[in-house]
N, C-alpha and C positions, 0 to 999 in steps of 0.2 A: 504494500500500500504506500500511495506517496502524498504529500500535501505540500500543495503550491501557498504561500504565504506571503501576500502584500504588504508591506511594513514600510513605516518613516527611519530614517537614520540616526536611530537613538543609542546611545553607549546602555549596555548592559539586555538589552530588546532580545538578544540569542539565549542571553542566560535566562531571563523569566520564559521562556518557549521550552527550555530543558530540562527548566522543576518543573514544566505541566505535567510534559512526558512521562518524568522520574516517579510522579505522584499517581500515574499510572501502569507504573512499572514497563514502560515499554521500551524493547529493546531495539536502540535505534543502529539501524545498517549505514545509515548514510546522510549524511548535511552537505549542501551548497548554498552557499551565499553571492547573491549576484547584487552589481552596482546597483545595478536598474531598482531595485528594493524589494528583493523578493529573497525569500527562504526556502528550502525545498528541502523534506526529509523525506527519507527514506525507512519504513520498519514493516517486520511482518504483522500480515493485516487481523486487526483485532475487530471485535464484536461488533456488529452495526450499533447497539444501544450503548457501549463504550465512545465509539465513534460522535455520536448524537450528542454525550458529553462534550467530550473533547473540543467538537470545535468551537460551539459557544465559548469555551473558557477561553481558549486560544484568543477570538476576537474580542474578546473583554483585555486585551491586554493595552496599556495605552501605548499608542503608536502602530497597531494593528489595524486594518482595515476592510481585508478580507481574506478568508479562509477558505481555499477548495482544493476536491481532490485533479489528482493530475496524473495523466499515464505513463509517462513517464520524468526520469530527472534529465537536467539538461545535457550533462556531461555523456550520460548512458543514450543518449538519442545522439550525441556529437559523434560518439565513440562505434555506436550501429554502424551509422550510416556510413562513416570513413571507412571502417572497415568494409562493408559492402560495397562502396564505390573502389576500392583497393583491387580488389576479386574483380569486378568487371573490364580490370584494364588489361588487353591484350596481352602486352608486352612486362618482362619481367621487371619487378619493382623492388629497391631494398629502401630499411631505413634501418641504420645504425644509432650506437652510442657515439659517442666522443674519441673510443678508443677504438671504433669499426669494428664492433662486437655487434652481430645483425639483430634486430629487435624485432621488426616486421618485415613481412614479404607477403607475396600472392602465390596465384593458382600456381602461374605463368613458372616462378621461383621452384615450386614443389615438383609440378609436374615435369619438371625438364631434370632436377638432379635427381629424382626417385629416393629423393631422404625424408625421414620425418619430420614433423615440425621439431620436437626437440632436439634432434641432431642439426639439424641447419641453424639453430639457436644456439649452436654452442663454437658455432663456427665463424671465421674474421672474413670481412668485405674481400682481404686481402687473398685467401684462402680457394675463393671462388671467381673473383673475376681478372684477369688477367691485361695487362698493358698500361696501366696506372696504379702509382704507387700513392694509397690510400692513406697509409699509417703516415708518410711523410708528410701530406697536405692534412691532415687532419690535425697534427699537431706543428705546422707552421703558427708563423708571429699575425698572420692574416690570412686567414680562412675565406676565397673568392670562391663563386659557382666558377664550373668547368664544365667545358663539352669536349670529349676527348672521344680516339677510337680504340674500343678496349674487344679482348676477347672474352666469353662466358660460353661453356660448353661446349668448346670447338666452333664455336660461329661467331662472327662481327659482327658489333653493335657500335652504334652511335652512343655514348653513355651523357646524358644528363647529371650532373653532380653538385648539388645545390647542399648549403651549409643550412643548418638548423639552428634558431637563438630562442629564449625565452626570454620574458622580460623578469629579473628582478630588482624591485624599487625604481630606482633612475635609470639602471643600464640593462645593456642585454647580453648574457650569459650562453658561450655558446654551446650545445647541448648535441651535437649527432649534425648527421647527414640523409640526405635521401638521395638514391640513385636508381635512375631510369633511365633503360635500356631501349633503342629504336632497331630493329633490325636495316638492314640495309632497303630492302626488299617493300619495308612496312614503310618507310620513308619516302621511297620514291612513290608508291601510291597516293599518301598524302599528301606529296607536291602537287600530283595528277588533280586531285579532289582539288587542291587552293586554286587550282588554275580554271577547272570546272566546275566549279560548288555555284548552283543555282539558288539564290534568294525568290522567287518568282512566286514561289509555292504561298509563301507569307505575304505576298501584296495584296489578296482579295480583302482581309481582313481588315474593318474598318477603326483604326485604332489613332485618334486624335485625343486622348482622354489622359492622363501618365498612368495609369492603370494597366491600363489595355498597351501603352507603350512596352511600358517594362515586361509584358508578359509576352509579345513579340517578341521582345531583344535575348530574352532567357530562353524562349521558345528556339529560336533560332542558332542557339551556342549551342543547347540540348543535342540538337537535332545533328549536329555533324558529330558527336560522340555516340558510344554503342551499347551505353549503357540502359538499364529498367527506367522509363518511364512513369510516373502516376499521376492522372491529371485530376484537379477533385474541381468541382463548379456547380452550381444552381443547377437544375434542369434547364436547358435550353437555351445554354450558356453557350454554346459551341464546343465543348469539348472535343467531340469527335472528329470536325475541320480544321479543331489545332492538332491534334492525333498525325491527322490526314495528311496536312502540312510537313512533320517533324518529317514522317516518311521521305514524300519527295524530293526533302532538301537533305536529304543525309545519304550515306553512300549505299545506303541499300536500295535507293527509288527504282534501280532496274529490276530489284525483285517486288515479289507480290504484297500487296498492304491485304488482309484479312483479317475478317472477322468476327467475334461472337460475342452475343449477348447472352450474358450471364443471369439476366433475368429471366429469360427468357422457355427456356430449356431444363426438363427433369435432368436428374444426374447422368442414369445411362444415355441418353439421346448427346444428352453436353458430352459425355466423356468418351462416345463414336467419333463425335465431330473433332475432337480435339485429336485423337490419335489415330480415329481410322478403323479398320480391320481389315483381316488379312482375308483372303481368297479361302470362302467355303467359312467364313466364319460369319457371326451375327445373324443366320438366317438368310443367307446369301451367297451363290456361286461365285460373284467376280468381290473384289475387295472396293474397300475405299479408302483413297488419302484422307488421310485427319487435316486439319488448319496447321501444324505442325509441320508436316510435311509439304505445305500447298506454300507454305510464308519461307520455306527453305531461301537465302539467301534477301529476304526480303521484314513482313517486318506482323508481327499479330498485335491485334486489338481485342481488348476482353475489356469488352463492356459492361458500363456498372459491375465490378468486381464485388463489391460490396453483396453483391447480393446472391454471390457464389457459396454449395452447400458446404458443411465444412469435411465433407467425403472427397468433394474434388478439392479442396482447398489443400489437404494432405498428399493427394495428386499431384498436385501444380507445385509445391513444395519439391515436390522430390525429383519432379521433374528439374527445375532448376538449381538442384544443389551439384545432380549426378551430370548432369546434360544428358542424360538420355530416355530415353520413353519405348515402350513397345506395342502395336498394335492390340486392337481386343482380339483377341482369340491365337495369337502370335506370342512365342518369347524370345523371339528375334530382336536384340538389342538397337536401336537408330538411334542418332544424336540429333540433336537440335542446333539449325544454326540460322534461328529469328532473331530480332528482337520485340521484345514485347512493351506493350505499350498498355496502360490498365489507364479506365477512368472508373469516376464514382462521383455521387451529389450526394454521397456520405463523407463524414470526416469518417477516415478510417480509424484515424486514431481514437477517435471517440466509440468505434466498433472494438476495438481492442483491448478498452478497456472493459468497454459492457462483456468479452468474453466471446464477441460474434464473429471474433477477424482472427485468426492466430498471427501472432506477435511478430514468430520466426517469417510468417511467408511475409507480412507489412513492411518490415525490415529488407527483402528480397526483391520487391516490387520497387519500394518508393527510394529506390538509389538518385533517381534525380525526380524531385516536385514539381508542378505547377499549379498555381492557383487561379483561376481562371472568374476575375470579378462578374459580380453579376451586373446588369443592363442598368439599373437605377444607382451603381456606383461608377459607371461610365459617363453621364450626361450627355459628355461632348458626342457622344459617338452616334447618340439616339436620331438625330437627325441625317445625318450624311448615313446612317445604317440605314433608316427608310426611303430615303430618294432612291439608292443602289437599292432595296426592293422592289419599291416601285418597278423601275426601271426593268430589272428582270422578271418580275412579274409579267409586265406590257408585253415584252417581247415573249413572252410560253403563250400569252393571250392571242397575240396578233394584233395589237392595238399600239395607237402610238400613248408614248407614256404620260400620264396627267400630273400636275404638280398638286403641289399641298399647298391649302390656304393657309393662312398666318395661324385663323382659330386651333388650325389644326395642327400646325408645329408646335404653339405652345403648349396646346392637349399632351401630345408624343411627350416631350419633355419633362411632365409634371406630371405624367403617369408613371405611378411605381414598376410595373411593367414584373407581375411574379413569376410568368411564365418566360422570360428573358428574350433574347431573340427570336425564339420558335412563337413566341405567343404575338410578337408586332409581324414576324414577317404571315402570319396567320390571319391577322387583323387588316393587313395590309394589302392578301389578296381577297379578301372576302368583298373590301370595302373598294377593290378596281374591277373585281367581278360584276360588282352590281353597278357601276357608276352611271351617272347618266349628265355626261358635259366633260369637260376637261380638265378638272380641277377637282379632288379631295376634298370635303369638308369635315368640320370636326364631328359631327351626327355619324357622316360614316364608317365611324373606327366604334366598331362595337366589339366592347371589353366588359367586364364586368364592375361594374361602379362600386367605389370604394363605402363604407358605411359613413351617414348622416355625419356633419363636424361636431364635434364636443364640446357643451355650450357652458358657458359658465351659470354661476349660480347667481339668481336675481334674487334682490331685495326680499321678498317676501318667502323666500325657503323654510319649508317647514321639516327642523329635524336636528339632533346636534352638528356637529363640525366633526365628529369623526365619521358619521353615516353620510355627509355629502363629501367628504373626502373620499370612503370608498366607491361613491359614484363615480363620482368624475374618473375615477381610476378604472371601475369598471366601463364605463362610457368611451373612455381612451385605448384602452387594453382591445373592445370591438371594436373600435374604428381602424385599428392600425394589425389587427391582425388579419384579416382577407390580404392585404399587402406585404407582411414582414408573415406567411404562414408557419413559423417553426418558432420554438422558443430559443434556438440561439442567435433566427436575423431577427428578433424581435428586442434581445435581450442587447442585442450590439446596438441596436436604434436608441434605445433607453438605456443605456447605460448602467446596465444590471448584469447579473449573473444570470445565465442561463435554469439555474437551480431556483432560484428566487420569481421569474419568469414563471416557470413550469406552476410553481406553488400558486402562484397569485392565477392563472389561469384555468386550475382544478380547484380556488376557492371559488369565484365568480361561473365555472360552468361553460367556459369558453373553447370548444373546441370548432376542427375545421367541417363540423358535421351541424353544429348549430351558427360559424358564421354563413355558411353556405342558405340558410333561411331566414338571414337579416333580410 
């Protein structure tokens, strides 16, 4: 169990937080202290009604402000992922101590000496790679990066040799090395790629907003590496045409982009598709490729993962620990060699903690993120996104394209827009479907109207001041939930926790089954 902790910067704030603990007798695994003002412990998980204790007391402390739980601690999420993005890198990876004593390596590392981890662990940078002299530079008066041509296993590499420092107090302390290795072979394709790398795929995307900027510019460095994917966004966000994109602009685009929806499909039906079967097997004379086999060289999309059973989920796990898979009804070994690309309009990590997601495959997937804003935190993009509808719309129609009156840009605008892109460019064709002249007006965008405005309270109110307080609350909570539908975009709108959201929404009776008959 872990608890994320908002606190002021007060001298002695750590030690009142560890007689709470103490006075609970809990035995605590792990403390981090961040600038930013936050606390995060670590201990094994105690009693939900211990719990229920505890955090009240916590926030009674002064200088405390909020108390929640959290899935993981920062360093264990820093430490995941590097090592998982470490593992996805082709080419062999070291990182030494000070004294070129090796500390971390990859796949790449292992599987080329056939040693175990503890044996390559107890061996020197010097030991293994050949044509540079390690120990010397490493205890030089000035420790510079090097690009040098060295040998590792009887093969040339281009070696990367960059010096390692931490900071402590004023200065920086230098601490180890990291070395990467380029084949010969693997470099001159990458010149190929710098020379040929088409941006193109990313231009349809209407991105004027710094949102929506930053998530092109990250989308687009993503995408020429070959690393796991995981894109998370609102429904109807576009996930799937940034997916689309990463594809074409990376060096897999001459293979196939495929793929499957996770929600979609029972387990055996998903777990044909994904591996296939051999000849004479499933109920069937000829065989079939799985997606697996079909994205060979190219690139797979597993849609909405979130919502994958956790039978395939232990599949898909081991499928990418081994790189290999076998047909249903075959145990004929085949490797994989996609890349995979996952979305979801779950936070996973919020699946991870409820127990819905396994930890191990999150950690597997989400080697590089993206987070993909939803339409009402774009503004800018609302409009030049609907003209380019329009526009394509006109022409699937055979019509020439009509513009938007003013009433109707503002409308667009200052519409929450829950269904994100799919819900305007939906709005957008219904409302050129029917048109009649050449111009949109705002009548023609039919959406669903947000509930009545939240009025205040006039002179003559009859009741105390804490019953018209929970009006208004209640009054405000329906109006803003048809638009913010979940308790985390609601609780981000108001500036609440999600926990405290959720509460206040099952005392007043507000869900999306009774905003749905406002």
């Amino acid at each position: 169990m872990r608890l994320e902790i908002t606190c002021a910067d007060r001298t002695g704030i750590t030690k009142n937080v560890l007689d709470i603990l103490q006075s609970y007798a809990i035995d605590l695994r792990g403390i981090q202290i961040e600038p930013s003002g936050k606390i995060f412990l670590d201990f094994p998980t105690i009693e939900f009604s211990d719990l229920q204790e505890l955090m009240p007391k916590l926030r009674l402390v002064d200088g405390i402000s909020d108390v929640k739980t959290t899935p993981f601690m920062p360093i264990q999420r820093e430490r995941n992922q590097l090592r998982a993005l470490l593992q996805t890198l082709p080419d062999p990876v070291f990182s030494t101590d000070a004294n070129g004593q090796i500390i971390l390596f990859n796949e790449a590392v292992s599987a080329g000496l056939e040693k175990s981890a503890s044996e390559i662990n107890e061996l020197n940078i010097d030991d293994l790679v050949d044509g540079f002299n390690f120990t010397k530079w490493l205890h030089g008066k000035k420790v510079l990066a090097q690009t040098e041509r060295v040998r590792f296993i009887m093969q040339d590499y281009i070696a990367e040799i960059l010096p390692v420092y931490v900071s402590d107090s004023d200065e920086q302390v230098f601490a180890g090395a990291v070395v990467m290795l380029k084949s010969e072979g693997r470099l001159g394709a990458q010149m190929n790629m710098l020379r040929h790398t088409h941006s193109g795929s990313f231009d349809s995307f209407e991105a004027n907003s710094p949102a929506m900027k930053k998530v092109i510019r990250e989308a687009k460095r993503m995408s020429e590496l070959d690393g796991n994917i995981l894109i998370t966004g609102e429904t109807g966000c576009g996930k799937e045409q940034i997916a689309k994109a990463c594809h074409d602009n990376s060096r897999r685009s001459d293979g196939e982009f495929v793929t499957l929806n996770c929600a979609s499909l029972p387990d055996d039906v998903a777990e044909t598709e994904l591996f296939g079967y051999a000849s004479g097997g499933f109920n069937s004379l000829e065989g079939k490729a799985g997606l697996f086999e079909q994205a060979a060289g190219g690139t797979l999309l597993l849609d909405e993962v979130s919502q994958m059973s956790a039978q395939l989920q232990s599949k898909l796990l081991r499928v990418l620990e081994y790189g290999t898979y076998h047909q249903v009804g075959d145990s004929r070994v085949k490797y994989i060699d996609c890349r995979i690309i996952c979305t979801s309009c779950k936070d996973l990590a919020e699946q991870v903690q409820a127990g819905k997601f396994r930890e191990d495959l999150y950690y597997r997937l989400n080697v590089l993120g993206l987070l993909v804003p939803s339409l009402r935190d774009r503004k800018q993009d609302v409009v030049p996104l609907a003209k380019k509808l329009v526009t394509q719309h006109a022409r699937k129609l055979g019509i020439q394209a009509p513009s938007l009156s003013q009433p109707c840009v503002t409308y667009l605008q200052s519409y929450p827009w829950p269904g994100n892109v799919r819900q305007l460019s939906n709005a957008l064709y219904r409302a050129i479907s029917l048109i009649d002249g050449n111009e949109i007006t705002k009548d023609a965008i039919q959406v669903p109207s947000c509930s009545a405005t939240v009025s205040y309270i006039g002179d003559d109110f009859d009741g105390t001041l804490e019953q018209e307080v929970k009006r208004f609350e209640r009054d405000m909570l329906k109006s803003l939930y048809p638009s913010y539908p979940s308790t985390r975009q609601l609780a981000r709108k108001l500036g609440l926790s999600h926990t405290a959201i959720a509460n206040k929404l099952r005392e007043y009776g507000i869900s999306k089954h009774s905003a749905k008959l406002q």
